[in-house]
C-alpha positions in Angstrom: -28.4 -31.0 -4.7 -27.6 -34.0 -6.6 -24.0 -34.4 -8.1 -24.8 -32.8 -11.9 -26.1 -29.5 -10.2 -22.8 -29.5 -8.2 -20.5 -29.8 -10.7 -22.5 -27.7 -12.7 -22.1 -24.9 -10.4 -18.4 -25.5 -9.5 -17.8 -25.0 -13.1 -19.5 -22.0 -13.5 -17.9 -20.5 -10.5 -14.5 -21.3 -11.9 -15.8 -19.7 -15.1 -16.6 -16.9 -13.2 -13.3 -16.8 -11.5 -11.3 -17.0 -14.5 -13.0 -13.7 -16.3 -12.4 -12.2 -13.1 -9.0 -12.7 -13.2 -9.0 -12.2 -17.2 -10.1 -8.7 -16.2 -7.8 -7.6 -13.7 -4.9 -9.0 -15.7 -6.4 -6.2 -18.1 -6.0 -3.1 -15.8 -2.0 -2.0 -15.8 -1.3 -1.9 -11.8 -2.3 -5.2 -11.9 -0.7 -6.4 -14.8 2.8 -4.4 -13.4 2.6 -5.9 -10.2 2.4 -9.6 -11.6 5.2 -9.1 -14.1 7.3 -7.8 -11.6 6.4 -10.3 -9.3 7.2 -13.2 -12.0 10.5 -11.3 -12.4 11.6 -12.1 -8.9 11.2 -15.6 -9.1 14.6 -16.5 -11.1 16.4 -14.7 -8.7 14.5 -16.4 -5.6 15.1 -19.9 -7.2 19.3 -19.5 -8.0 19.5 -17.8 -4.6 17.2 -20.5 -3.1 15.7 -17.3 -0.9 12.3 -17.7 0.7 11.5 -14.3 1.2 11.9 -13.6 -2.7 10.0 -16.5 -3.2 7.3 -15.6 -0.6 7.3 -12.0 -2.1 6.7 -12.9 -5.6 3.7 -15.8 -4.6 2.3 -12.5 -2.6 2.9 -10.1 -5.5 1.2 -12.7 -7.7 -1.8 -13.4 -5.5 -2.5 -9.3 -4.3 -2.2 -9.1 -8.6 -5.6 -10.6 -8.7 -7.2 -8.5 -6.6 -8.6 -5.0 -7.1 -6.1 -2.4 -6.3 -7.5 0.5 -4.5 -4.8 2.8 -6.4 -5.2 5.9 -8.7 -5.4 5.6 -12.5 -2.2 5.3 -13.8 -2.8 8.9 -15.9 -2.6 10.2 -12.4 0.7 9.2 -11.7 4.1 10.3 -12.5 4.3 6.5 -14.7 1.9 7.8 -17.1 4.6 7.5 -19.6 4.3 4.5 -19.2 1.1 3.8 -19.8 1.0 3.8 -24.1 3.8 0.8 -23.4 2.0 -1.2 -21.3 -1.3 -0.4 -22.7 0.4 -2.2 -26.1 1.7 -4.8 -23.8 -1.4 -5.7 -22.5 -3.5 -5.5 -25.9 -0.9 -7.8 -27.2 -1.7 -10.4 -24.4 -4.9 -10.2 -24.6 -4.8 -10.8 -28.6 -2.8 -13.4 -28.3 -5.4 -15.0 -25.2 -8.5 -14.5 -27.5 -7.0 -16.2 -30.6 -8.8 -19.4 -30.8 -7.2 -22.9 -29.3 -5.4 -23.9 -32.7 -2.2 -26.1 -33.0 -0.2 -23.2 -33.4 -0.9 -22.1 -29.8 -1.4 -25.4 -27.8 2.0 -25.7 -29.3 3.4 -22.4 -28.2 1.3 -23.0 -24.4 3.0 -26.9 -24.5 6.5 -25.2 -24.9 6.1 -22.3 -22.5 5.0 -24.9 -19.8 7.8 -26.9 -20.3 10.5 -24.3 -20.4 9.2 -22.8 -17.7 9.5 -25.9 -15.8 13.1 -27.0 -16.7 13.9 -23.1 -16.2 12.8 -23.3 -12.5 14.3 -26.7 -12.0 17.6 -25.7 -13.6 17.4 -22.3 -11.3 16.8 -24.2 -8.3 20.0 -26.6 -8.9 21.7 -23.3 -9.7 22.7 -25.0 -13.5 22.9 -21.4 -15.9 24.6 -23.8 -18.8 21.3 -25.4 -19.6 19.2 -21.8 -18.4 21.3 -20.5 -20.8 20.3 -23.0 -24.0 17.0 -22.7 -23.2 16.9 -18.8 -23.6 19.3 -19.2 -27.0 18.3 -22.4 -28.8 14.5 -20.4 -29.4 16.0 -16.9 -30.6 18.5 -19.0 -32.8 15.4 -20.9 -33.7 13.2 -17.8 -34.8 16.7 -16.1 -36.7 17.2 -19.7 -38.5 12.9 -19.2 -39.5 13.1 -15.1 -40.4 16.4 -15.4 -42.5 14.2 -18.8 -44.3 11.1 -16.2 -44.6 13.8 -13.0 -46.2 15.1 -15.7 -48.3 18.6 -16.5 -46.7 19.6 -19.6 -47.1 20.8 -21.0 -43.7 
C-alpha cells in the first residue's frame, strides 16, 4: 500500500467517523448527555476539580456511542422531547448550512471564546468571563434595535 492509498483510506475513515458522530449527535439521549456533560466543565475549571473534569470528558466520549436506552417517548422526559427535538433540528440546520463567511466567522468566534472562557475559568477571573458572556448580547441588542430602526 503505497502512501496515496493510505491517506486515502485514513480520510475516508475519518469521513466515516464524523457522520457517525453527526448521527448520534442527532438522537436526544445522546445529544442530553453531551450538553450536560459540556455544562460541567465551567464548574470543573473555576473549582479546578478533576473528577468534574474527568466526568464531563467521560460524559462527552460515552455521548458518541450508541446508548442501549429506551426511546425517549417511553420515558417520563417525553415532555421533553418536542424541545429538544427543536434544539437538535436547529443544530443540525445550522451544521448543514454551507461553509460561508457568516459561519467561519461565527465557528472563529466560538473557538476563541471558548478558549479565553476556559482559560479565564481555570485562573478563576469571572470579570473578563463575565464580558465575554455580555459584550455579544449587548452586541446583538445594539444590531436588532439598528434592524427595528432605533437609533443607538
Amino acid at each position: 500500500m503505497d502512501t496515496g492509498e493510505f491517506l486515502t483510506s485514513l480520510r475516508e475513515r475519518a469521513v466515516n467517523i464524523a457522520q457517525t458522530l453527526r448521527l448520534r449527535r442527532r438522537e436526544p439521549w445522546n445529544w442530553c448527555l453531551q450538553t450536560a456533560s459540556l455544562a460541567l466543565l465551567p464548574l470543573g475549571l473555576l473549582t479546578h476539580n478533576a473528577a468534574l473534569l474527568t466526568l464531563a470528558g467521560i460524559g462527552l466520549v460515552v455521548g458518541c456511542r450508541a446508548l442501549p436506552l429506551p426511546p425517549m417517548e417511553q420515558t417520563e422526559l417525553k415532555g421533553l422531547l418536542p424541545w429538544l427535538e427543536r434544539l437538535i433540528g436547529l443544530e443540525c440546520a445550522w451544521l448543514a448550512r454551507p461553509l460561508d463567511r457568516r459561519k467561519k466567522r461565527q465557528i472563529a468566534f466560538t473557538a476563541l471564546g471558548a478558549t479565553l472562557a476556559a482559560w479565564f475559568l481555570w485562573q478563576q477571573d469571572l470579570g473578563p468571563v463575565g464580558l465575554a458572556i455580555i459584550v455579544p448580547y449587548l452586541l446583538y441588542v445594539r444590531r436588532r434595535n439598528v434592524e427595528d430602526g432605533i437609533e443607538p
